[in-house]
N, C-alpha and C positions, 0 to 999 in steps of 0.2 A: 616701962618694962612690959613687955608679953606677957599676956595670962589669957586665961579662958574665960569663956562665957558658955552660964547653964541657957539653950535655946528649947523652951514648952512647947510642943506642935499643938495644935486643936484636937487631932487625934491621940494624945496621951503620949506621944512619943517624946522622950527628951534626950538631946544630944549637947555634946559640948564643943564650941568652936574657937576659935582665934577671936584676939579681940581685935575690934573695928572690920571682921569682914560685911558685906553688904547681903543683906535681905537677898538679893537675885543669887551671890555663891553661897546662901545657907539654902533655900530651895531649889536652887536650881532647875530652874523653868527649861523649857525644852524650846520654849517658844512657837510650838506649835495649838491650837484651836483648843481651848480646855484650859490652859496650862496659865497660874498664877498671873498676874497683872499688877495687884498692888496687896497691902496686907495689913491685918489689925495686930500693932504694938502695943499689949495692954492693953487693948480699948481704941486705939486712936489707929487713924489711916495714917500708915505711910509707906513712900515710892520705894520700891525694889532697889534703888541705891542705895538708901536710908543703911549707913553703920551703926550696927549694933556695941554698944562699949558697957553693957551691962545684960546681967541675967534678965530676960523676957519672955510672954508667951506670944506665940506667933500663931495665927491665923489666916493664911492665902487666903485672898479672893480672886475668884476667875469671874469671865464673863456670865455666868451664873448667878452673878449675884448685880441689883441694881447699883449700888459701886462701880464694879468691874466694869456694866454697859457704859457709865458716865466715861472712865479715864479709858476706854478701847475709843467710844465716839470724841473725846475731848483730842487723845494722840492722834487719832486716827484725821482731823483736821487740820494740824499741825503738818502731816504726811503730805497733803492736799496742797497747803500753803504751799510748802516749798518744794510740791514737785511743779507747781505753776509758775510759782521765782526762776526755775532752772528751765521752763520751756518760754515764759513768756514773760524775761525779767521786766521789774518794775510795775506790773499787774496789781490792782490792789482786789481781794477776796474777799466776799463777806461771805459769812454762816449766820442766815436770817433766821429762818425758824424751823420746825420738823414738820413733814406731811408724808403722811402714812408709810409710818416706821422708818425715814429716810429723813435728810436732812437737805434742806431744798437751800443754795446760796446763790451769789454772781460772781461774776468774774470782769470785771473792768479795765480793758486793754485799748479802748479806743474805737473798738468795733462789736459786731455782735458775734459770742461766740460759735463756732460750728460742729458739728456732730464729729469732724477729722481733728478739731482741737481739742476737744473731751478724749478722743483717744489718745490725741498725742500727754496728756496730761496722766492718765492711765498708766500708758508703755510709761513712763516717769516713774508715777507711785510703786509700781512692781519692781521696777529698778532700784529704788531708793531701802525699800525690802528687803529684796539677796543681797545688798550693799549691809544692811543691819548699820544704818547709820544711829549713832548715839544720840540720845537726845540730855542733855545735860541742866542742870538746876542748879544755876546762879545767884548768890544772894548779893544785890548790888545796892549801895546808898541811892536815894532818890534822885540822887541831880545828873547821877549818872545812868540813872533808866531814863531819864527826859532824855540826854544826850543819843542815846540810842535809839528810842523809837523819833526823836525829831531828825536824827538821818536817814529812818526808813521811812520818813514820810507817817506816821500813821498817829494823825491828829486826833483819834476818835480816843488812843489810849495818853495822850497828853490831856485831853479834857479831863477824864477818869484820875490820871495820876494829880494832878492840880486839888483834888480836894480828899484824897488819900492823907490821913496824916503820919503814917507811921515813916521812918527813917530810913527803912530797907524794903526794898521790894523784891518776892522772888521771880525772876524773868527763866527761861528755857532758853537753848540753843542747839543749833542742828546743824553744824558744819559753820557756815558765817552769818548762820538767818538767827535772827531773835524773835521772840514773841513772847507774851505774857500769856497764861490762862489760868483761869480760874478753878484749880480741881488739883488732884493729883494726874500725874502722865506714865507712859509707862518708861524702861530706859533703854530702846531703841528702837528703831523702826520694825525690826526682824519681829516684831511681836503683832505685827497687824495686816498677816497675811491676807485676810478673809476681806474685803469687799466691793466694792463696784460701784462706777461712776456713769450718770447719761445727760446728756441736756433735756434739760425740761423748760420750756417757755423761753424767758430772755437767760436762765440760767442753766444750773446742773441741779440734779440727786444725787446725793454721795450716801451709801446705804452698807450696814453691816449687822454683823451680829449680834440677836438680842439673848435674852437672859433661857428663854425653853430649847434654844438649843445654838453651839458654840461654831458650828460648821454651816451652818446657811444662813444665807442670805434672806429675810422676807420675800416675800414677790410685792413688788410695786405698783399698789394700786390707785392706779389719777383720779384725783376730789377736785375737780376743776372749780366747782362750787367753793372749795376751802380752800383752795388757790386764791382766787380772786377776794375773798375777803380779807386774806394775808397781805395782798398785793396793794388794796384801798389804803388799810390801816398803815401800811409801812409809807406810803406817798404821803398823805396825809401828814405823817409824823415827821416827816424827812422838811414840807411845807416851814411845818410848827417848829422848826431844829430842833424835837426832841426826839431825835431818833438811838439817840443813845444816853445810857445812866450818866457819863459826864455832862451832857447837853443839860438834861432834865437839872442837875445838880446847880450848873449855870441858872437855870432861870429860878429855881429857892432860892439862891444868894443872892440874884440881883432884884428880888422884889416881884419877876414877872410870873410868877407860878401863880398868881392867881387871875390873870388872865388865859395861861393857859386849863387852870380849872375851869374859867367860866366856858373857852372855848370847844373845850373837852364834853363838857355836860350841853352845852349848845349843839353839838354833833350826836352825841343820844339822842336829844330829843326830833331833831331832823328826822333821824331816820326810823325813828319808831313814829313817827309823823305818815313819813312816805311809806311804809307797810300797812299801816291804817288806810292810806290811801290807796294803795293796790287792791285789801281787802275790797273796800268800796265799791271802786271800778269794776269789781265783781259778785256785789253783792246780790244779783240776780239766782247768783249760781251758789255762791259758799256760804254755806250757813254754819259750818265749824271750823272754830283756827285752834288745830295742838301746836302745843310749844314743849320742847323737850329737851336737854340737854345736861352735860355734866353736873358734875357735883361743885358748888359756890360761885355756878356760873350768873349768878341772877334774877332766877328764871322767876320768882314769887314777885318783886320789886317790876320786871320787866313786864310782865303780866296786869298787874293794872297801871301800869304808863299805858301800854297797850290798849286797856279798857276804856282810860281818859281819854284818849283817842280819837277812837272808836265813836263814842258818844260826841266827841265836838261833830262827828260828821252825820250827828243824827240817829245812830245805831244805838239798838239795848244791849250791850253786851251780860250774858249770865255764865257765872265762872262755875266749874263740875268738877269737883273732885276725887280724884281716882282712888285717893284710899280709901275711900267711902265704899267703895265696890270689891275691897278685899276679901275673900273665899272666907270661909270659918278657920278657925287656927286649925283642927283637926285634918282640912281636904289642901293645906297648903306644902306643895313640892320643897324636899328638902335637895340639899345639893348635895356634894361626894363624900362631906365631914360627916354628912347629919343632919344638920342643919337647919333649921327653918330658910326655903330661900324666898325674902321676901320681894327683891329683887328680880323675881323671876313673872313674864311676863303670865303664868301659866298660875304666879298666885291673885290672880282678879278673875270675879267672877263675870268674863268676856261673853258669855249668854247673855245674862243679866242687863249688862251694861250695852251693848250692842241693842236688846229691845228696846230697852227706854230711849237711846240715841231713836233710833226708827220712831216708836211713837212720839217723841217730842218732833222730829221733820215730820211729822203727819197731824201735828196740831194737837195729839192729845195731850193729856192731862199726866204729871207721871208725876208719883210718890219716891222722892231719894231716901234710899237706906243711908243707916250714919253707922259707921263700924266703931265698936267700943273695941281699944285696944287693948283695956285690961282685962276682960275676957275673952279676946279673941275671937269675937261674935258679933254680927251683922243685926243691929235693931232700924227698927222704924220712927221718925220722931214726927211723923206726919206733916213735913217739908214737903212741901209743892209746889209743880212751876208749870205752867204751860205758856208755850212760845207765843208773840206776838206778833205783827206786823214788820219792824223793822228787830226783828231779835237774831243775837247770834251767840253761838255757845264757845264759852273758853274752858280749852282743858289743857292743864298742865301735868304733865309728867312724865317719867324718865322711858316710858312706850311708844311716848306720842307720833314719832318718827316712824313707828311699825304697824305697815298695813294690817296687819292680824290683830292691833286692839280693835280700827274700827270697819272691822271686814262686813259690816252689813250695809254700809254708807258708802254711795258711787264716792270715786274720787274726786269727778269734780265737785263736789259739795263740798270739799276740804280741804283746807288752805295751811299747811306746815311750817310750823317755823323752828331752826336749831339756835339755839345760841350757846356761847363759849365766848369765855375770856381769852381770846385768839391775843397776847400780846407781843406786840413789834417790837417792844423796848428791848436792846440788848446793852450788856452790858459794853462791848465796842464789838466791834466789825468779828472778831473772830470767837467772843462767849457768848452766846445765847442764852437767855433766859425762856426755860421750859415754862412753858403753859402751867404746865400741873403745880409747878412748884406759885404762879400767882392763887390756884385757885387752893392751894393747901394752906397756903399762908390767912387767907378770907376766914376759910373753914377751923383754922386754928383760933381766930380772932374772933369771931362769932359762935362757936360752940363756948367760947371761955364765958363772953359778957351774955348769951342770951341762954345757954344752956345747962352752965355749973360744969364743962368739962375742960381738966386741963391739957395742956398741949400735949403732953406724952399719949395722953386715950386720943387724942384725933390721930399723931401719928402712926401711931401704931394701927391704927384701923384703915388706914388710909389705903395700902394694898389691897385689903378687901372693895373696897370703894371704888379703886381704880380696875380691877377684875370685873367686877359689874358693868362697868362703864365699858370696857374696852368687849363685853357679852350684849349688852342693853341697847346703848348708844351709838358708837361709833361707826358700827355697821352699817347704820340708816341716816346718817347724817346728812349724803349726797343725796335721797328723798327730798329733803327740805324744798320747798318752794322760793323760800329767803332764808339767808343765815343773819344773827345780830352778833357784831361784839363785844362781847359787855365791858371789857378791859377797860379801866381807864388811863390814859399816860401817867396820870400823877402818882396815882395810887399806892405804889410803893414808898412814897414819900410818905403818906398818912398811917399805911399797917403798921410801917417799921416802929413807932412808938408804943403801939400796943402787940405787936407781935412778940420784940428782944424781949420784956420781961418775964414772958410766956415760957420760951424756948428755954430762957436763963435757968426756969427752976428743976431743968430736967439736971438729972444727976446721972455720971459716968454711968455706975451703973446699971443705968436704964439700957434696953434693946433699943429705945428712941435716941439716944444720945448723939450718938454719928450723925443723924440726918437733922437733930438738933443745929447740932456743931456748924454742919455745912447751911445750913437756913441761917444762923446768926452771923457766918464772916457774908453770905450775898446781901443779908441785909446794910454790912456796914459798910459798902457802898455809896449807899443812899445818903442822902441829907433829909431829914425831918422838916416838912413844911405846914404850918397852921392848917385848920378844917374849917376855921368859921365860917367862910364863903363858900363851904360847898352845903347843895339846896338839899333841903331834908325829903324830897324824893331822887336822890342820887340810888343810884345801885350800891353804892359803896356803901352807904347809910345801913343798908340791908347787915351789914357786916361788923360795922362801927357803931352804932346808936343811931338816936333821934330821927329814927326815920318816920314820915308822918304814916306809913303805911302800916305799923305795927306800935300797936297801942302798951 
């Protein structure tokens, strides 16, 4: 029998509607740049299809909110797919990873693609646009999504479904293409007018709107430097067949995860080998190596691997720390809240620390300040160091990439390094797994076991985190002289056991709960693999425990 439904808006407004109309005819989107994508029912995300059959409060998200960027970029690849199916059928497309605010994939058709096929793929996506073709959400039994991606060929998500346990799986459709992804989508093409596609190396950038503003496009900027280290990691991984979370899943059930852990940690140490070793080759000239980088990218763990190094090749490495050299609380820049910004490169006393750099290259003798953080005050503990013959100085922190910390030291005296857990592991060919989301899950896992904090305080702090980083870091990355990446392939195998019960205790709610929610379904992708065999100076240890570096 018909009846109504009381519909809450976030803005106070309540109206009454038909029961089982759909989220998109209670808002009605316009479909234009701004205008709703997906929305909070009571707390939970769901798609603009989603029939309402009871009283609810409704909250739109647009691209304004990091949600909304997910399922604009998550649709917005699906748009991709099969404007490629309809120019260059039987093509297979991956979505590898993001570089600078775009999303960098390939295209595999037999040859290499060209600057007139990226357009012809374009005039397609715009097409498919003013067509406002549907995109639809099928809930099918499992033997019947094998059936369908084993006709379209696409074996990355048969690996992935094979250790799936649930019954039903929800897949999408778009006229006769199928495909699964991992997110909410939105419910037609007509929603994703905004963006732009070019070849980049052997691939494209497919690039659109982020969260400060609905109607532009980033401008795109080339990190050939973070190119090519995406490019190493992904060959590598493609070698090793774990290039995707089914692959990875494969080798925990067949026993072989712990050769690709040893192999895994045997490629760290290579190459934090061959950096030591570049240093070397120019230790005529660098007497200082910064290392600087995100937030739970490593960098304390990778820094004396670094050191041990260093020293097999005869060198004194001596470590300087920057927060030692923090201003007084009272002389420290606040940001636009208020603030204390401690993040700011302008709260270190850069005089200070620029001297003693100088006098230590000049052989004197320098006394390091120790800053007490509970008074917010700069003392003296009469620590000293004067350099020696084969001495070089290590400084970590999140500056180190920015000529203005150490603007009194020629360049060449200094040798840069970034590191980031750049991770290639995708869920298949067409889900990516975001960088940020490895290095939040570390930071959740490690604030909990070394710091007393539970996962709601990291979540939620995370945004600040990543605003600093994307003010601090990012900028200066392509600086670096090397980049490292800390990622390890397995790794999501090991957080997942200490991370689910983390996320579990967050309650609806919480303002963390969503991003909860969505950290615990990509965790359960995964298969939990033992730790014993990994070495207690792994990076990951930094994260997990018993690391021999931290006492």
């Amino acid at each position: 029998m018909a009846g109504k439904v009381k519909i809450k808006l976030a803005n106070g407004q309540e109206k009454e509607y038909d029961v089982g109309r759909t989220l998109e005819e209670i808002l009605l989107p316009d479909k234009e740049p701004g205008c709703p994508l997906i929305a909070l029912v009571d707390g939970e995300v769901e798609e603009l299809s989603k029939r309402i059959h009871y009283d609810v409060e409704v909250q739109p998200i647009t691209i304004n909110n990091s949600l909304g960027v997910r399922t604009y970029m998550r649709s917005l690849s699906f748009l991709l797919i099969k404007a490629v199916e309809e120019v260059f059928p039987g093509s297979r497309v991956t979505i590898e990873h993001s570089l600078s605010k775009g999303l960098y994939g390939e295209i595999y058709n037999g040859r290499e693609i060209t600057d007139n096929d990226i357009l012809l793929i374009k005039t397609k996506m715009k097409e498919l646009v003013i067509k406002d073709e549907k995109i639809e959400k099928i809930k099918v039994n499992k033997d019947e999504a094998i059936k369908i991606f084993k006709r379209y060929g696409m074996n990355d998500k048969l690996r992935l479904l094979k250790h799936i346990e649930q019954s039903y799986i929800n897949i999408y459709k778009c006229g006769y293409l199928y495909d699964y992804f991992y997110g909410p989508m939105v419910p037609s093409m007509g929603y994703l007018k905004i963006f732009d596609i070019m070849r980049y190396n052997r691939g494209f950038i497919l690039t659109y709107p982020h969260e400060d503003d609905p109607v532009a496009i980033p401008v795109f900027k080339d990190l050939p430097k973070l190119a090519k280290v995406f490019k190493e990691t992904e060959d590598w991984s493609k070698i090793l067949d774990v290039g995707c979370v089914g692959a990875l899943n494969d080798k925990v059930e067949s026993g072989e995860i712990e050769e690709i852990i040893l192999v895994a940690e045997g490629l760290h140490e290579k190459k934090i080998a061959n950096i030591a070793d570049k240093i070397y080759e120019n230790i005529d000239k660098i007497k200082i190596v910064l290392i600087a980088g995100p937030s739970s990218s490593g960098k304390t763990t990778f820094s004396k691997r670094l050191s041990i190094q260093l020293r097999v090749l005869g060198l004194r490495p001596f470590a300087i720390s920057l927060d030692d050299y923090f201003v007084d609380r009272e002389r420290t820049p606040k940001d636009e809240k208020g603030n204390y910004d401690f993040e700011s490169i302008k709260a270190l006393d850069l005089e200070l620390f620029n001297k003693h750099l100088t006098q230590l290259l000049s052989g004197e003798e320098v006394e390091f300040p120790v800053f007490n953080f509970k008074t917010g005050s700069r003392e003296w503990s009469g620590r000293k160091y004067r350099m020696q013959e084969n001495s070089i100085l290590v400084i970590e922190g999140i500056h180190g990439l920015n000529e203005v910390l150490t603007k009194a030291i020629p360049r060449e005296n200094k040798y840069k390094i970034y590191i980031s857990a750049l991770t290639q592991l995708n869920i298949d060919d067409h889900n990516r797994i975001p960088t940020t989301d490895v290095r939040m899950l570390r930071r959740i896992v490690r604030d909990n076991m070394s710091r007393g904090r539970n996962a709601e305080a990291t979540i939620l702090s995370w945004k600040m985190v990543r605003d600093g980083e994307e003010k601090n870091i990012f900028p200066f990355q392509e600086e670096a002289d090397t980049m490292f990446n800390s990622t390890l392939v397995y790794e999501m195998s090991i957080l997942k056991k200490y991370a689910e019960p983390l996320l579990r205790e967050i309650k609806k709610e919480s303002p963390a709960y969503i991003e909860a929610k969505r950290l615990l379904i990509f965790l359960s992708y995964f298969k939990s693999a033992g730790e014993e065999i990994i070495p207690n100076n792994s990076i990951i240890r930094e994260f997990i425990g018993r690391s021999c570096f931290y006492k």
